[in-house]
C-alpha positions as CSV (number, residue, x, y, z in Angstrom):
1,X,-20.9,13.8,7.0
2,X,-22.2,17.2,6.7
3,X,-19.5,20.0,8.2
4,X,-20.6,21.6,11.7
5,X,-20.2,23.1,14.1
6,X,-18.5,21.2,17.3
7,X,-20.4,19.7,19.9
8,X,-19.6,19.2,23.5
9,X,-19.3,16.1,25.9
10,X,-22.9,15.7,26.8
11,X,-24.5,16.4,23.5
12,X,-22.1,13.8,22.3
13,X,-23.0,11.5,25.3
14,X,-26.3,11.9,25.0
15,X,-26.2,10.9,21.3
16,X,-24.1,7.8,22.5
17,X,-26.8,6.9,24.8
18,X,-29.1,7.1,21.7
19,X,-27.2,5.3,19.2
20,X,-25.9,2.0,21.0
21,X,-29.9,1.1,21.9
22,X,-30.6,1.1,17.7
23,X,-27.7,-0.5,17.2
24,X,-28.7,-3.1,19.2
25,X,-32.3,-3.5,18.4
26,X,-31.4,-3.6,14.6
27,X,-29.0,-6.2,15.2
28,X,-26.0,-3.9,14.1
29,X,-22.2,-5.1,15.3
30,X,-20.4,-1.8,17.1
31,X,-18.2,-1.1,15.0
32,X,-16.5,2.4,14.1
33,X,-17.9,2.3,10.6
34,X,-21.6,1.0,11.6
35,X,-21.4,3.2,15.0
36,X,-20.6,6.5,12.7
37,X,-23.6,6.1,10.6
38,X,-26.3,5.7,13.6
39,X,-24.6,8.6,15.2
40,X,-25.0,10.5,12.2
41,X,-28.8,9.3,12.4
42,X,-29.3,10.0,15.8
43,X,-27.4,13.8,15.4
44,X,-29.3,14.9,12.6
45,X,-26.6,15.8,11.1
46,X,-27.0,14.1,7.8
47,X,-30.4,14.7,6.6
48,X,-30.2,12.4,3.5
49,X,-29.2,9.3,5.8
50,X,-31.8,10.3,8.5
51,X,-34.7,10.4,6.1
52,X,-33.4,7.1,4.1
53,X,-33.2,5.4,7.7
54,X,-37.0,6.5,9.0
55,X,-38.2,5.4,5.9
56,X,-36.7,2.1,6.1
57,X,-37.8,2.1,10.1
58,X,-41.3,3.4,8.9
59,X,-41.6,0.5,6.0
60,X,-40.4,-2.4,8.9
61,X,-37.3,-3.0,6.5
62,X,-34.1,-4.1,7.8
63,X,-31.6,-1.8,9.1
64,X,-29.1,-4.4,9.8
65,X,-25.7,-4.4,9.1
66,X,-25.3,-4.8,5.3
67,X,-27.8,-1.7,4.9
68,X,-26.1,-0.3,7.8
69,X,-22.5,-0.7,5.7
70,X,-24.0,0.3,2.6
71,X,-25.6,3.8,4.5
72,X,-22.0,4.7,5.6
73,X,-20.7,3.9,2.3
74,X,-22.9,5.8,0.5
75,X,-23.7,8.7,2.9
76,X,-20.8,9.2,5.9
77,X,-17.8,8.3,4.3
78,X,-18.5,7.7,0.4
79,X,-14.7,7.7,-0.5
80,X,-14.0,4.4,-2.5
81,X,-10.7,3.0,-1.0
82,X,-10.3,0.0,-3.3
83,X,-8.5,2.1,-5.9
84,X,-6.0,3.8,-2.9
85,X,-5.7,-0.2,-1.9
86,X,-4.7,-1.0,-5.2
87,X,-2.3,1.9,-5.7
88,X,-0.7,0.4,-2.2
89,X,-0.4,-2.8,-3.2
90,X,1.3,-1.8,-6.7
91,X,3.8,0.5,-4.7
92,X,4.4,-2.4,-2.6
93,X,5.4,-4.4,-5.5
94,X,7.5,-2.0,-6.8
95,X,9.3,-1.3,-3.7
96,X,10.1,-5.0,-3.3
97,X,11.5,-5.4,-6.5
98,X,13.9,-2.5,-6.7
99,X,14.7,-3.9,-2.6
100,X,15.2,-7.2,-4.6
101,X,16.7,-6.1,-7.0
102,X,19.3,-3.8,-5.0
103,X,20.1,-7.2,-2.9
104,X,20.7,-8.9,-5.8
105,X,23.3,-6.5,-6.7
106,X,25.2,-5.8,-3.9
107,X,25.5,-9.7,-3.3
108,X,27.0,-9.5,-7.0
109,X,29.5,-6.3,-5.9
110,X,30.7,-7.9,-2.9
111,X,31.3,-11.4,-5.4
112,X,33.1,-9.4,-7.6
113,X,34.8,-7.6,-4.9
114,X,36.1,-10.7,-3.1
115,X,37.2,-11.8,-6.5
116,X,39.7,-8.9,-7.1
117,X,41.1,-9.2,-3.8
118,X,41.9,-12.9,-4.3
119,X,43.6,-12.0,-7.8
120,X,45.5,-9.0,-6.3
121,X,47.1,-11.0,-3.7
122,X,48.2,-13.6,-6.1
123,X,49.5,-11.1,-8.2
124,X,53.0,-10.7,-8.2
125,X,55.8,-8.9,-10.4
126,X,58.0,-12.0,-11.0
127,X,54.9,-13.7,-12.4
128,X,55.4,-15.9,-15.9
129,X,52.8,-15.4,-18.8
130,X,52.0,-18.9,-17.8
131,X,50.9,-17.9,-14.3
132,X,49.4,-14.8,-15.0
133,X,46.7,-15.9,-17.5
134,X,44.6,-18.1,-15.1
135,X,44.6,-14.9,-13.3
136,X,43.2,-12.8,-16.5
137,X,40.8,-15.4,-16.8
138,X,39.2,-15.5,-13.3
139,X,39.0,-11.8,-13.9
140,X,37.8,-11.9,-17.7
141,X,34.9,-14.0,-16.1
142,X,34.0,-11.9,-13.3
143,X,34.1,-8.9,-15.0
144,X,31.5,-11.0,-17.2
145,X,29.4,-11.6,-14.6
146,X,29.7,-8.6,-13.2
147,X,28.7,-6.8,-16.4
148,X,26.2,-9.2,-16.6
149,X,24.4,-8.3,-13.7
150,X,24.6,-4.6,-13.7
151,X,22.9,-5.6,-17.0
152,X,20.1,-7.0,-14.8
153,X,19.7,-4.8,-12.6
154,X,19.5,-2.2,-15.4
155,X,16.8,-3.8,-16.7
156,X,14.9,-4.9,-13.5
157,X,15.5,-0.8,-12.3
158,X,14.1,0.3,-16.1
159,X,10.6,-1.9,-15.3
160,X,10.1,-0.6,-12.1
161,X,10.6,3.0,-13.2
162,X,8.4,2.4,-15.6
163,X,5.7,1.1,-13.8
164,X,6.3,3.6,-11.2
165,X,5.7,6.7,-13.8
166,X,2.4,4.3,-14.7
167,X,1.5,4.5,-11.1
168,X,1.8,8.1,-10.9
169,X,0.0,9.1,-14.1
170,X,-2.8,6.9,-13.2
171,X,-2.9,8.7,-9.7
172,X,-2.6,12.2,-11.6
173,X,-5.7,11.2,-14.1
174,X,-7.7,9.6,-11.0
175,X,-7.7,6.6,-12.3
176,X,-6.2,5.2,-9.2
């Protein structure tokens, strides 16, 4: 869309009244995208799109709605989404693993946590050697898995900062 100047409520209506007649004799659905680009036609105020659509009219070509969505594409909004969709869905990804991730670990803290508690309380000064290393076992082993884990996560917290910087150099270059 060309910039100008605003227009009031019954220039506006009047273009209204002019658009939803074409749209209907070329067989065009109403909707925001194919309604923008006959309104644009009607207006004048894209000169490139008006002349492309008379000549179209003028030839008896179709100006149904796949030219209709190609028009708008190509002269009222020519921004390519699909590369802002695919940043999304990457971002999406990424939150979902470090949200998995993150889960992951705090249902291992709370493990480990439970685990100390239940040594602690059978912990007791008058304990024998005998007693006490089934104890140092349990704990040798959750402090294993533990370890293990934050090991994990570690890793699983690495790839997604990794992909994230990706992400964001891509964006910087325009890639994406």
């Amino acid at each position: 869309m060309n910039a100008r100047a605003p227009i009031d409520f019954d220039r506006s209506s009047e273009y209204l009244r002019l658009t939803l007649p074409l749209m209907s004799k070329y067989k065009v659905p109403v909707t925001p995208e194919n309604y923008a680009a006959w309104y644009e036609y009607v207006s004048g105020g894209n000169l490139a799109l008006t002349e492309i659509i008379d000549d179209l009219i003028q030839k008896d070509k179709s100006v149904g709605e796949e030219v209709t969505s190609r028009l708008h594409k190509r002269y009222v909004d020519p921004i390519d989404y699909a590369p802002l969709i695919q940043a999304q869905k990457i971002f999406h990804r990424l939150a979902d693993r470090v949200t998995h991730s993150l889960t992951t670990a705090a249902g291992e803290t709370e493990q480990y946590d439970t685990s100390l508690k239940e040594v602690a309380q059978k912990i007791s000064a008058d304990m024998s050697t005998l007693q006490v290393r089934p104890l140092v076992g349990v704990l040798t082993l959750v402090s294993s898995q533990m370890s293990e884990g934050n090991q994990a996560l570690r890793k699983s917290l690495n790839k997604s900062r990794r992909e994230a910087e990706s992400l964001r150099d891509e964006l910087e270059k325009g890639k994406i």
